[in-house]
C-alpha positions as CSV (number, residue, x, y, z in Angstrom):
1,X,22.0,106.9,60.8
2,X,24.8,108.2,63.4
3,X,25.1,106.3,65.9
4,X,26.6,107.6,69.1
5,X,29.8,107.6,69.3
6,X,32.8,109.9,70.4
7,X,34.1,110.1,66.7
8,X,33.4,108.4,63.5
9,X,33.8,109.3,59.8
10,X,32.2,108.3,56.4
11,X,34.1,107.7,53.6
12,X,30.8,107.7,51.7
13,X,30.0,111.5,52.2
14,X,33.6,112.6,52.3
15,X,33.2,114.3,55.7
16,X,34.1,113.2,59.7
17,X,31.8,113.6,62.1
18,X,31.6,113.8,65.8
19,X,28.8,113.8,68.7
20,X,31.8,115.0,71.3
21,X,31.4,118.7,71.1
22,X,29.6,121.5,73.5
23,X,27.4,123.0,74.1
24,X,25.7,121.0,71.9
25,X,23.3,121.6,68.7
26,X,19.8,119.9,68.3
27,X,18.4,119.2,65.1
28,X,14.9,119.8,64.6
29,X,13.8,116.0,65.7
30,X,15.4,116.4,68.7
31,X,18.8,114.5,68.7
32,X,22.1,116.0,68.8
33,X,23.4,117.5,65.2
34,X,26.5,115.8,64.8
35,X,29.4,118.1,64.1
36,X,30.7,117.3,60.7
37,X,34.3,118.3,59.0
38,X,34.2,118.4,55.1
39,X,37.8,116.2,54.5
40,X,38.2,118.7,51.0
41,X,37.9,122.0,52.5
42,X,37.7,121.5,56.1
43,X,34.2,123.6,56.1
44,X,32.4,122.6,59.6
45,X,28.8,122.0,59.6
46,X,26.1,120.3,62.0
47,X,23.5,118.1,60.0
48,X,20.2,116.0,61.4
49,X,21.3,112.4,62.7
50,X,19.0,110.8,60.3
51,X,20.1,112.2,56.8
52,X,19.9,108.5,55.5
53,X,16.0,108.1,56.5
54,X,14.4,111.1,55.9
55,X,15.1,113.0,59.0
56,X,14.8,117.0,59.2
57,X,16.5,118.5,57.4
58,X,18.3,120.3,59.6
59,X,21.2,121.8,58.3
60,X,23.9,124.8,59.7
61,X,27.4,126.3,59.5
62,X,29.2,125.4,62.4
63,X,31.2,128.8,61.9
64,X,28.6,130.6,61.5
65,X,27.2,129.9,65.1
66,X,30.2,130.2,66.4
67,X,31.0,133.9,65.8
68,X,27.4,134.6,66.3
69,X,27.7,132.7,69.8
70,X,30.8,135.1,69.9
71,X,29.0,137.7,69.2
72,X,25.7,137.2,71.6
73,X,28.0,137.3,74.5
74,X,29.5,140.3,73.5
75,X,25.9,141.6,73.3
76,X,25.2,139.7,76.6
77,X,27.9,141.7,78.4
78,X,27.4,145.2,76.6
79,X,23.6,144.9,78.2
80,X,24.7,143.6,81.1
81,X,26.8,147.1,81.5
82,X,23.7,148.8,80.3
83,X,21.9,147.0,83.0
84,X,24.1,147.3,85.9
85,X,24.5,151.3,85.0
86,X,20.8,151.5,85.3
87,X,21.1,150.0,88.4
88,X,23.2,152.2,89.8
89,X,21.2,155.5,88.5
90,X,17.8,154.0,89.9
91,X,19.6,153.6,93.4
92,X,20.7,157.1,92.7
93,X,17.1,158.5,92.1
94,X,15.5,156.5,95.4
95,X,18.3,157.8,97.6
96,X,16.5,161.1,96.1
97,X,13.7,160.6,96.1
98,X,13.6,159.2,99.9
99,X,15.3,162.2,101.2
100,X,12.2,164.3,99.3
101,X,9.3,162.2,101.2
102,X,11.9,162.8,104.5
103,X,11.2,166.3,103.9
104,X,7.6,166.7,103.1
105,X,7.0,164.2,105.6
106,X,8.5,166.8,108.0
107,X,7.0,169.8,106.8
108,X,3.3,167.6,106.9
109,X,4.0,166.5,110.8
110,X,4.5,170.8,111.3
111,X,1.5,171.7,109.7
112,X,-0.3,168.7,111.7
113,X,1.2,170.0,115.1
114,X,-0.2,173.8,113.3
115,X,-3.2,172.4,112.6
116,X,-4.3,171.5,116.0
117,X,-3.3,173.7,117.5
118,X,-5.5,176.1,115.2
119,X,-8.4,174.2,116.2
120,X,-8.2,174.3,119.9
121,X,-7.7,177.8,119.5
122,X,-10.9,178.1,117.5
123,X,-12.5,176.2,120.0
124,X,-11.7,178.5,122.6
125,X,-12.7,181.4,120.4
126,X,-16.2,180.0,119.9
127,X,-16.7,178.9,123.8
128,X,-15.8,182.5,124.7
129,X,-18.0,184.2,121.4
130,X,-20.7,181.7,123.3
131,X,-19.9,182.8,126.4
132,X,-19.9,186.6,125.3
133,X,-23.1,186.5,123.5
134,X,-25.1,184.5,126.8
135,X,-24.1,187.5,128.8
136,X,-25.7,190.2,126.2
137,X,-28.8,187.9,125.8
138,X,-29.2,187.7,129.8
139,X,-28.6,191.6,130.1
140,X,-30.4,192.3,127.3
141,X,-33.6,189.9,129.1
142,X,-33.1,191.5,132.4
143,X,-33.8,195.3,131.4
């Protein structure tokens, strides 16, 4: 087993090792995957702490998660862009759309000021139609 150190090696696998890396890798039982250097070609790996006793299993190129680290924050920053321009276009479409409810609002506060005024002039209409039609009952009751 690995014990914590800042660097160690093992003659016995042919590789060095170190826990003094970030951000750090966690093997599938939980501890930190020591980062491992193959001495013949140099090949970087992380492997479970507890190779010796059974442990995990856990084992990845160091390279490989590197340039696909690389490569998430390239993706990271390309949505990121994506994001920000979408930002900016739904601003865009509220500053729109704001000025359109401006405007019906507008045309609705007319048609309200149209509207009553429609009905007190149909009210007048219907007290004079009233009005007109008690004078032809009472002429027509006095003859």
């Amino acid at each position: 087993m690995v014990v914590a150190s800042s660097s160690t090696s093992s003659t016995r696998r042919g590789w060095n090792f170190t826990l003094d890396y970030k951000p750090p890798v966690y093997c599938f039982c939980g501890l930190k995957a020591p980062l491992c250097v193959s001495r013949q070609s140099g090949s970087k790996f992380y492997e479970c702490q507890k190779w010796k006793v059974h442990g995990c299993g856990y084992f990845a190129w160091a390279d490989s998660m590197e340039s696909r680290g690389v490569a998430n924050v390239e993706g990271m920053n390309e949505n990121a862009d994506d994001l920000m321009f979408m930002i900016s276009r739904v601003g865009e479409q509220l500053s729109a759309l704001q000025g359109q409810v401006n405007g019906v609002r507008k045309v609705l506060q007319a048609d309200a000021k149209d509207t009553k005024m429609f009905r007190n002039l149909c009210g007048i209409g219907l007290v004079i139609v009233v009005g007109l039609l008690g004078m032809v009952f009472y002429k027509l009751s006095t003859m």
